[in-house]
C-alpha positions as CSV (number, residue, x, y, z in Angstrom):
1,X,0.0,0.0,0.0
2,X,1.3,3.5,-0.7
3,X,0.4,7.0,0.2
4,X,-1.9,8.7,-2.3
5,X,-3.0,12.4,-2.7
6,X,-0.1,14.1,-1.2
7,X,-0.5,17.4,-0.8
8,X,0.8,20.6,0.9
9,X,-1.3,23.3,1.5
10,X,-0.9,27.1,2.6
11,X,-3.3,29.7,4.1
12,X,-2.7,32.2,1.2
13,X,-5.7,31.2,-0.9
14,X,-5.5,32.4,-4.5
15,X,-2.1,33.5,-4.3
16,X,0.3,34.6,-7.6
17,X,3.1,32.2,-6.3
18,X,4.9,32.7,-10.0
19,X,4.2,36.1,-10.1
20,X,4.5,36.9,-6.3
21,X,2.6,40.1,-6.5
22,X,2.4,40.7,-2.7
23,X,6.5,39.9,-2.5
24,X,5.9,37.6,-0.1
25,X,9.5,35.8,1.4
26,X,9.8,31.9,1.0
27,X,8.7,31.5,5.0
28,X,5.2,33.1,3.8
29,X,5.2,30.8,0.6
30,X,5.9,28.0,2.9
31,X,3.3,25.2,3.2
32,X,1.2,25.0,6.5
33,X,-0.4,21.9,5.8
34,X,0.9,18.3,4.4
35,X,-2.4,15.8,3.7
36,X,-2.6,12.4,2.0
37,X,-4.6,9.3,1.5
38,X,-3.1,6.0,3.0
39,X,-5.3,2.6,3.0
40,X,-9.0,5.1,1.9
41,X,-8.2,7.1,5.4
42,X,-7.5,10.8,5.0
43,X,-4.4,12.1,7.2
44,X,-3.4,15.8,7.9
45,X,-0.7,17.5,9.8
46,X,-1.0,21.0,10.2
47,X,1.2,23.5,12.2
48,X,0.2,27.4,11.8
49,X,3.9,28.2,11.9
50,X,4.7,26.6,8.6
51,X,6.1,23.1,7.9
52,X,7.8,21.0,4.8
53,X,6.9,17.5,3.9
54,X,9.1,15.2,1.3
55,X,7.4,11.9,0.4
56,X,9.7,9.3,0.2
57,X,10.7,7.2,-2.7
58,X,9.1,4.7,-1.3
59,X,5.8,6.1,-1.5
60,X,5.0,4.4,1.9
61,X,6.7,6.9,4.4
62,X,6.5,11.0,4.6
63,X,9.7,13.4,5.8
64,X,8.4,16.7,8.2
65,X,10.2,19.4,9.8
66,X,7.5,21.8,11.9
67,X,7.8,25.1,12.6
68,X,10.1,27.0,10.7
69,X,9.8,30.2,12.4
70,X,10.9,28.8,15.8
71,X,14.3,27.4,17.2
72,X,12.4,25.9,20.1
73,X,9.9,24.2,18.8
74,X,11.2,23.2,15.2
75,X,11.4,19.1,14.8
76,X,12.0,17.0,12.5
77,X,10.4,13.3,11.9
78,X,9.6,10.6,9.6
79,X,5.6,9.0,9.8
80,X,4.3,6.3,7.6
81,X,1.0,6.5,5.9
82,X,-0.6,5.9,9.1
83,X,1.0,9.2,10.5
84,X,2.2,6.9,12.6
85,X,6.3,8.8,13.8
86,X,8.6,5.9,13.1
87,X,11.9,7.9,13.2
88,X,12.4,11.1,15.0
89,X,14.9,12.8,13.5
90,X,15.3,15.8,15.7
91,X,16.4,13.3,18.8
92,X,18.6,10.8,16.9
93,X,20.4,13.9,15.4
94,X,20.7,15.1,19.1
95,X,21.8,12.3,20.5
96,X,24.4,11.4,18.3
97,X,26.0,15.0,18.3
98,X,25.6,16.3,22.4
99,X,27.5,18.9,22.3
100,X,26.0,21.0,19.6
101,X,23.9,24.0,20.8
102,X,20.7,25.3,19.5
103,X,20.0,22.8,16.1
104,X,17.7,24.4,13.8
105,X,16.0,21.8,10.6
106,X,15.3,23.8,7.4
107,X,15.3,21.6,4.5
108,X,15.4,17.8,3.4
109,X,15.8,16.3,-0.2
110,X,17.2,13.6,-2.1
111,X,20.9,14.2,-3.8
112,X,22.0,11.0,-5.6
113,X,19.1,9.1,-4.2
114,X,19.9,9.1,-1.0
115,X,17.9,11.5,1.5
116,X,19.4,14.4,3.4
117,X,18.4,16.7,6.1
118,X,19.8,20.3,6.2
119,X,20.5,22.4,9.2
120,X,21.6,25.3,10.8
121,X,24.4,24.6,13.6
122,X,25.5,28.3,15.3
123,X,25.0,30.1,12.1
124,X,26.6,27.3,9.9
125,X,24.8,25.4,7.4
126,X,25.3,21.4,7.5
127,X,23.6,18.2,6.2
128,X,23.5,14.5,6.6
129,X,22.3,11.8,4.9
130,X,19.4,9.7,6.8
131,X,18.7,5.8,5.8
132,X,14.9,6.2,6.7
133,X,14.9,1.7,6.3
134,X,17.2,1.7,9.3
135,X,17.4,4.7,10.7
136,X,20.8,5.7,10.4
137,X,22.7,8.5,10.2
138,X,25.5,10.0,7.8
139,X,28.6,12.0,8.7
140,X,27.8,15.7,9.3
141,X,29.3,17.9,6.7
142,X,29.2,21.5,6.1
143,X,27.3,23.1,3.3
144,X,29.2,25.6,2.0
């Protein structure tokens, strides 16, 4: 079974996004709802403070970071059709690398095939490859 009707959704309504006529900046573009279909059951995650949502190759598993206005409060995660979480990014990340300070997520996508997660370490831009079958984690390098 795999996820159907993927969508992401804003508040904005009828908005020029080509033209842009209201110059809005890419956090106002930004998506505040993902929703799909999984097994004829409609699912919907929704946070007013914008979100990102990558379905997987796989078709069976969705990629999220919340809040993109927030340090606090932005995480990152992995749910299956189900919205079940299956791999919480934000606290693998953390626990593998202790002694970072304030870790913020802003972006994941696929280079070569394999799925990355970008982030902002103390004003520095890193990223690391994720294995969302296993759950592990690639060496943090510095986007530059």
């Amino acid at each position: 079974m795999v996820i159907e009707k993927f969508e992401l959704k804003d508040s904005l309504g009828k908005c020029d996004r080509i033209c842009n006529p209201n110059q809005l900046n890419i956090l106002e573009l930004s998506p505040n709802t993902v929703s799909w279909y999984y097994n004829s059951l409609y699912h919907e995650v929704k946070n007013d403070n914008k979100l990102l949502a990558l379905l997987l190759t796989d078709k069976e598993q969705i990629a999220i970071i919340e809040d993109l206005t927030s340090k606090k409060d932005n995480v990152a995660y992995i749910v299956n059709g189900d919205n079940k979480k299956i791999w919480d990014i934000s606290f693998i990340f953390r626990e593998k690398n202790k002694n970072f300070g304030t870790v913020f997520f802003n972006d994941s996508y696929y280079i070569k095939n394999e799925l990355y997660y970008f982030v902002i370490i103390n004003s520095t831009d890193f990223r690391f490859s994720f294995n969302p079958n296993n759950g592990s984690m690639g060496k943090l390098i510095e986007s530059r």
